[in-house]
C-alpha positions in Angstrom: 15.5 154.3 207.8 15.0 157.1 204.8 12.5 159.5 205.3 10.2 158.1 202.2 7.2 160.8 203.2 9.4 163.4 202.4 8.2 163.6 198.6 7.2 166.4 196.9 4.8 167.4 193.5 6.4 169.2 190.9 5.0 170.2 188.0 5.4 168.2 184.8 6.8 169.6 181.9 7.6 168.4 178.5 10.5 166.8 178.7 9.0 164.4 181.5 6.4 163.1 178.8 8.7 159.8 177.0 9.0 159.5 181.3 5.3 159.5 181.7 4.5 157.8 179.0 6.6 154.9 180.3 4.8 154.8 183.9 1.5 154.9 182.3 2.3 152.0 180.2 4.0 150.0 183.0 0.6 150.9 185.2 -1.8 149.5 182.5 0.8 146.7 181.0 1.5 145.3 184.4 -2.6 144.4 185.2 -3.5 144.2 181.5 -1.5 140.7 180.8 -2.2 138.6 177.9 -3.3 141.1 175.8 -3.2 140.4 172.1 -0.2 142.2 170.3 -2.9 144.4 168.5 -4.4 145.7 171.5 -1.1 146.4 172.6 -0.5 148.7 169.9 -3.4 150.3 170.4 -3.2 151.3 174.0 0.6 152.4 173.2 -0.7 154.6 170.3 -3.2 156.1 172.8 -1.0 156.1 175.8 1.7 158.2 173.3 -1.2 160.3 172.0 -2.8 161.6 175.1 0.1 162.0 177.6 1.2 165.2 175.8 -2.4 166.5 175.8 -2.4 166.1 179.8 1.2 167.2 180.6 -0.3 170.5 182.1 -2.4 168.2 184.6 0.9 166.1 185.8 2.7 166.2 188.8 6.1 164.5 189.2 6.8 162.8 192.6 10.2 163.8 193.8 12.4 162.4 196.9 15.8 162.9 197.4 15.9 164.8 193.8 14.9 161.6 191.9 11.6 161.3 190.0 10.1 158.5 191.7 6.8 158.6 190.3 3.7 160.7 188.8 -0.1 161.7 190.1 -2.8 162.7 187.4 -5.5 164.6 188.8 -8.5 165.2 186.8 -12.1 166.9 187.3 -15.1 164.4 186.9 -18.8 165.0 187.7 -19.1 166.4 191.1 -15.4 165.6 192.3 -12.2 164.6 190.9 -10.8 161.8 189.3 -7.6 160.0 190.4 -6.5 158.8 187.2 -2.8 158.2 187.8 -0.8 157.2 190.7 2.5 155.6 189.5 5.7 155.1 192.3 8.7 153.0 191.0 8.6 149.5 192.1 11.8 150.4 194.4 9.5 153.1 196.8 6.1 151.1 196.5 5.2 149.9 200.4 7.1 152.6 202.2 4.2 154.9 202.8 4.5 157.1 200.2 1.0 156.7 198.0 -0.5 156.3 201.2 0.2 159.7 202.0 -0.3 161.3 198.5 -4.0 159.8 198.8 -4.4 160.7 202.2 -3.5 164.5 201.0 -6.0 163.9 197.9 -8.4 162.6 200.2 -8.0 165.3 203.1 -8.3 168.1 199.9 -11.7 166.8 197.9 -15.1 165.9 199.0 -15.4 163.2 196.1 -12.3 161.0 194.8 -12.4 158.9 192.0 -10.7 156.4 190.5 -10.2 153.0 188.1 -8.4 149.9 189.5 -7.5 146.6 187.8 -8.6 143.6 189.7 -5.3 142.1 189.6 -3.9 145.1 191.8 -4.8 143.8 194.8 -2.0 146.4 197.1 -4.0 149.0 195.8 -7.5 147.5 196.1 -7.1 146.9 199.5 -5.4 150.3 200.3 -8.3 152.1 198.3 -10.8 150.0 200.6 -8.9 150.7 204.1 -8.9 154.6 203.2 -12.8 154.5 202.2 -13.4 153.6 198.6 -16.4 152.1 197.4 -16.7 149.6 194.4 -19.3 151.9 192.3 -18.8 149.9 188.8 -17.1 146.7 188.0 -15.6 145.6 184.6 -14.2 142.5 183.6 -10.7 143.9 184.3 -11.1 146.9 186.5 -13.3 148.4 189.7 -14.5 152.0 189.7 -14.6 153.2 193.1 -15.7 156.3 194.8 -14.4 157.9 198.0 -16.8 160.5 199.7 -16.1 162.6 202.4 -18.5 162.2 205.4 
């Protein structure tokens, strides 16, 4: 069996950003279904637009030398928001976000983060590590993680 754990974070730089813009866009596109076609424009105009703003904040996830995914880390309020955790479909379920949140987690008093309804893997992850539902939308949950 392949070490999976063995990721690591590196730095994103500009020419990962047509690669980031593409997990973003799977992430929202994946739980967003049945969206009209003019919605869809929109969030791929916004998804284009801010990527490049945030590529400073970016980290790639690496294994094996292969970009596997990303993590956005962001500061909000009194803790940190988790806005992005993307892992290619092929490495999903092998351990790996569960030990980048675990690291996130172990490193900040206050986590948090948005989830679609519809990802129910993650919702249920999220809830086993400690989240709490905080808000709800029609689509998403915003969820808090505090350190006790």
């Amino acid at each position: 069996m392949k070490n999976y754990k063995a990721y690591k974070l590196e730095s994103a730089t500009k020419n990962d950003i047509e690669l980031l813009i593409s997990y973003k866009l799977a992430t929202i596109l994946d739980y967003a279904k049945d969206l009209p076609k003019g919605e869809i424009e929109k969030i791929t105009n916004y998804v284009k637009t801010t990527v490049p703003t945030q590529i400073d904040d970016y980290k790639i996830i690496i294994i094996n030398n292969k970009k596997i995914g990303c993590l956005l880390l962001e500061k909000y309020e009194d803790g940190i928001l988790l806005s992005e955790l993307y892992l290619d479909k092929n490495y999903r379920r092998k351990g790996i976000g569960t030990n980048i949140l675990n690291n996130v987690l172990n490193n900040n008093f206050k986590v948090y983060l948005w989830v679609y309804k519809e990802n129910t893997l993650a919702l249920n992850l999220y809830k086993k590590l400690g989240f709490k539902i905080k808000e709800t939308t029609e689509n998403r949950y915003f969820m808090q993680y505090d350190k006790s």
